[in-house]
N, C-alpha and C positions, 0 to 999 in steps of 0.2 A: 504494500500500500504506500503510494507517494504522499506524503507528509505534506498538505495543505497551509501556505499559512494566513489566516483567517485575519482581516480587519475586526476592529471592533464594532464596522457598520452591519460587517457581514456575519459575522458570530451572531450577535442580537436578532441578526434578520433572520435567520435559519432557525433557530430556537422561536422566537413567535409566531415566523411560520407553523411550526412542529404543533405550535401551542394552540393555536387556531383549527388546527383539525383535530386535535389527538388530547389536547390538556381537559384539566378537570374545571368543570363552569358548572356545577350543579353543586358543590359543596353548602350546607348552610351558612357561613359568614361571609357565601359570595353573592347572597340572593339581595341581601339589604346593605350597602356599605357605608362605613359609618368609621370614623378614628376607636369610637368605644367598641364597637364588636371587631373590629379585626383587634385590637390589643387581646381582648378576652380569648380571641380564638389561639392567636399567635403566642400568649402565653401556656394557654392549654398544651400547644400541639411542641412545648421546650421536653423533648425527650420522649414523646409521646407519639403514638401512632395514630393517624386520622381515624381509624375505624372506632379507635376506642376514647376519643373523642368526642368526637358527635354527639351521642346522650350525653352525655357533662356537659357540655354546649348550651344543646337544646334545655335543656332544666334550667342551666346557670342562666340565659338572656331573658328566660320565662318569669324567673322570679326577681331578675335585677334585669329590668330592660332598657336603664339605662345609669350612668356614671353618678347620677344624683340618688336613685336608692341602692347603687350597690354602696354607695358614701354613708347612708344612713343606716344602712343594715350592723345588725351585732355580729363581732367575728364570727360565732359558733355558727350562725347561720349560713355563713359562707364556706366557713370548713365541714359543716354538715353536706351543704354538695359538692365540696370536694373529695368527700370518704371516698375514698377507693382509687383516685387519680394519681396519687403519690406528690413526692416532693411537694412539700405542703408549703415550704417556704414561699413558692409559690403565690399562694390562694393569700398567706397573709400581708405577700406584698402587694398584690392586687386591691386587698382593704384599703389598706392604706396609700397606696396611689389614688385609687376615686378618693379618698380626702382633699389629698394635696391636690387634685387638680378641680374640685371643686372649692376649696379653702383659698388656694391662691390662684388661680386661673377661669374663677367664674362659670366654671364647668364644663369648658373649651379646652380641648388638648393642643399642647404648646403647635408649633408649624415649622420648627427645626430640629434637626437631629440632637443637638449639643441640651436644646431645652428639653426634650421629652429625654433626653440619658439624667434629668435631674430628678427622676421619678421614679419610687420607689420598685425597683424588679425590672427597669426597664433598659437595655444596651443597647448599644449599637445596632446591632442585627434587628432589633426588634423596633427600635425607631425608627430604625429605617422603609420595615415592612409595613409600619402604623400608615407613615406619612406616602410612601409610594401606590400601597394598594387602596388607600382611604381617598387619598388627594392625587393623586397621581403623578407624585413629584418625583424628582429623579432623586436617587435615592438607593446607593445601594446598601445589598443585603448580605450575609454570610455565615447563614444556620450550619446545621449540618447535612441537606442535602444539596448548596451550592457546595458549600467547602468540596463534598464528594465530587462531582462535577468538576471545579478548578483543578484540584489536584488530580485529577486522569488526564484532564485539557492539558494540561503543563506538566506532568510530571513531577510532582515537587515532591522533593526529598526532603520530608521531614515531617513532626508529629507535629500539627496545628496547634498544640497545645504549648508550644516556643515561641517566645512573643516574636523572633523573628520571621520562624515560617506564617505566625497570621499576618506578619505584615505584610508578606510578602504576597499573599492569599486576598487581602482585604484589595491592595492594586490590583490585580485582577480583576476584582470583583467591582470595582469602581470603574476599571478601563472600559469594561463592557459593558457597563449600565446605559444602557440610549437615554435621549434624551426625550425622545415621545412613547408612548406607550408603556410610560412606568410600571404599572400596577399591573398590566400582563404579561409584562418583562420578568416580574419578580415573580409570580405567581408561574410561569414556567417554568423557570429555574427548581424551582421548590418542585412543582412538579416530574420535571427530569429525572430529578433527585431521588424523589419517590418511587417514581414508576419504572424509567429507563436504566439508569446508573444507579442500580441498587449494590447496596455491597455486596449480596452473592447473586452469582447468573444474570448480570447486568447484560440487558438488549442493545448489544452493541451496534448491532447487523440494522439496526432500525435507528440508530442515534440520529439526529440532524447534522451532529458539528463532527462523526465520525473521522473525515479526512482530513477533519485539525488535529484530531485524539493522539499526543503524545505515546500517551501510555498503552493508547492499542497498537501507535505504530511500534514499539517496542516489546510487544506480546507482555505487558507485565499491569494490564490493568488491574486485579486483583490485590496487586502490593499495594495500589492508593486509594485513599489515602492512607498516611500510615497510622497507627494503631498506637493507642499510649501505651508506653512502659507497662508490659505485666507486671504486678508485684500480689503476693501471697496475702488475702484479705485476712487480718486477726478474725479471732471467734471472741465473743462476750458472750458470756451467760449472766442471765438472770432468770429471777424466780417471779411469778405475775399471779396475784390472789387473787380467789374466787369469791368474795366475803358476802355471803348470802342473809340478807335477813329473813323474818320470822315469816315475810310474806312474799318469799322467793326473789325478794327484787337484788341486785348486785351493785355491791358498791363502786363508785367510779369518782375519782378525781382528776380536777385539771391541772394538765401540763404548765410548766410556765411557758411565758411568751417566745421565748429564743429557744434554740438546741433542739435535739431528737422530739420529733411530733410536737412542735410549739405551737401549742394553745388547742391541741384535741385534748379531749378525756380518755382515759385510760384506767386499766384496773391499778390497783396499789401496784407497785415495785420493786423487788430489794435483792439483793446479794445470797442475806442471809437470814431467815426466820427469825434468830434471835435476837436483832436489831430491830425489831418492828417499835419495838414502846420509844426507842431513842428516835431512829430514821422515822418513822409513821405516824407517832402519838397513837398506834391502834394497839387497843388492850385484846390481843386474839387467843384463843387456844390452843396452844402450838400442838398438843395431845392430838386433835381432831383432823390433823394435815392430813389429807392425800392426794401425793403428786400423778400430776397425770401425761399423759404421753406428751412427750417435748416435740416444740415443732421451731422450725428453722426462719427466719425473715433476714432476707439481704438485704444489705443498702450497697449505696455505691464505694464506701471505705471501709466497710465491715459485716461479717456476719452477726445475726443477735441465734443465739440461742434459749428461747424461750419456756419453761417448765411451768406450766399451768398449775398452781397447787391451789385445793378446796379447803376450806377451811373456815373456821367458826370465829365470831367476836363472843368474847367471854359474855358480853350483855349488850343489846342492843342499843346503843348510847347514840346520840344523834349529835353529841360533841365530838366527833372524831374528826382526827387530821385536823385540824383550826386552823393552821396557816394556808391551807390550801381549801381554795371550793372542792366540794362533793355534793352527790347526788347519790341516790339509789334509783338504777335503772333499771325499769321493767320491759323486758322484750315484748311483750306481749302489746305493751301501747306504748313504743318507744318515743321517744323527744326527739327533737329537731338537733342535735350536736354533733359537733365535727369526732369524729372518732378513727383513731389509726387503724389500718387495715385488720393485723393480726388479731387486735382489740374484738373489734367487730365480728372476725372468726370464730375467735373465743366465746365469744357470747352467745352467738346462734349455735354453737356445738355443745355448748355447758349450761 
């Protein structure tokens, strides 16, 4: 294959051609476009697959349809639907973004890249997709299915994650952004990404910009882009109580605001049984423990190992835990709260 080399008029022209017949235009946050739903969607879909999007989507614009009640809404109601999405850091910078841009912005999302990066959850890549597919401004973008794209296009040697190689990724990705047709500039690229240039079994034979492809004219598309440093994930354990009262409901308190599941509910948590009265303030029966089959939850820097143990409060005290809110949660007519995945396992299974 002879090695093409592709303008930036002609790159862009090929990929929106491509896009015009073959891209995706029926998505839900392409049917109404608005600055507040593409943020919501484009946050959504940081790490996350379209398919498993969409009902998150659809429920989230349903109940907050737009930037002034998701502003008024209480975090728990917002981490309530986002149970099950992950990366929750997420969903609480989204709170707090509709503040600040109804607080100081009149409820108008900023019109520059540099102003919406001043928003709570919001980068580069992702002001840039606000402002290009909302407004149609030129604007580029470099999630992770352009990156995928550049670095096949170019060949670039190196892990994205070097501030060098994204600089060097980010001109790229600036070089080719046209200057008309922003919004379906960007919206193909991410499509590409998606659909054509997937990291495995990528439809090359069908690409638009094939005869520019660095990396297929050198048989080694599959090496890009490259891949962070494996390193060996630690394991934690800990122990997650079952603390049942007299009318079957489960005790549950809240997370703090920052770190691991900040600001869902969760069952109690500890190392070690016998630190309950110090770490918990829960007076329990430690005699009445049984542990139950351990189950596994990954994150991105660590495995948890989790031990479900049942177990009794000496008396039903409704002073327990003081520094922290609690609730007793009944499945059966559950509340409206944000709750960590496993959490939620737990509880439909126990």
């Amino acid at each position: 294959m002879a090695l093409v080399n592709y303008s930036a008029e002609q790159f862009s022209g090929a990929v929106l051609h491509w896009f015009d017949q073959h891209g995706r235009h029926d998505l839900p946050w392409q049917q109404h476009k608005s600055a507040y739903l593409t943020w919501i969607s484009e946050i959504m879909l940081q790490q996350t697959q379209v398919t498993t999007v969409i009902p998150y989507y659809q429920r989230f614009v349903e109940k907050f349809p737009d930037v002034y009640q998701l502003a008024a809404a209480d975090l728990d109601e917002v981490l309530h639907l986002w149970t099950g999405l992950g990366y929750y850091a997420r969903a609480r910078n989204l709170h707090k973004a509709a503040r600040q841009v109804v607080e100081q912005h009149a409820g108008e999302f900023p019109q520059t890249v540099v102003e919406l990066e001043n928003l709570s959850g919001i980068g580069r890549s992702t002001a840039g997709a606000i402002l290009s597919i909302a407004s149609n401004k030129r604007a580029a973008i470099l999630d992770g299915n352009v990156k995928r794209v550049l670095a096949r296009f170019y060949a670039v040697e190196g892990w994205s994650g070097k501030s060098a190689i994204a600089k060097q990724l980010w001109q790229y990705a600036e070089h080719h952004t046209p200057y008309g047709r922003s919004a379906d500039y960007t919206q193909a690229m991410m499509d590409m990404g998606a659909t054509l240039c997937t990291r495995s079994k990528p439809k090359c034979d069908i690409c638009p910009i094939l005869t520019g492809c660095s990396a297929k004219e050198q048989q080694r598309v599959t090496e890009f882009p490259y891949s962070k440093p494996k390193k060996i994930l630690p394991v934690r354990q800990t122990l997650m109580l079952l603390i049942e009262n007299s009318a079957g409901e489960k005790l549950l308190y809240q997370r703090p605001p920052s770190g691991l599941w900040g600001g869902l509910w969760g069952l109690p948590q500890i190392a070690d049984l016998r630190d309950c009265a110090s770490e918990l303030q829960l007076d329990i029966d430690i005699n009445s423990a049984t542990y139950l089959e351990p189950v596994r939850h990954t994150f991105s820097h660590f495995h948890l190992d989790i031990t479900p143990v049942k177990i009794r409060l000496n008396q039903d005290g409704q002073q327990i835990m003081e520094a922290v809110n609690t609730l007793w949660y009944n499945s059966q007519q559950p509340v409206n709260i944000g709750l960590a995945a496993p959490v939620k396992k737990l509880l439909a299974q126990y």
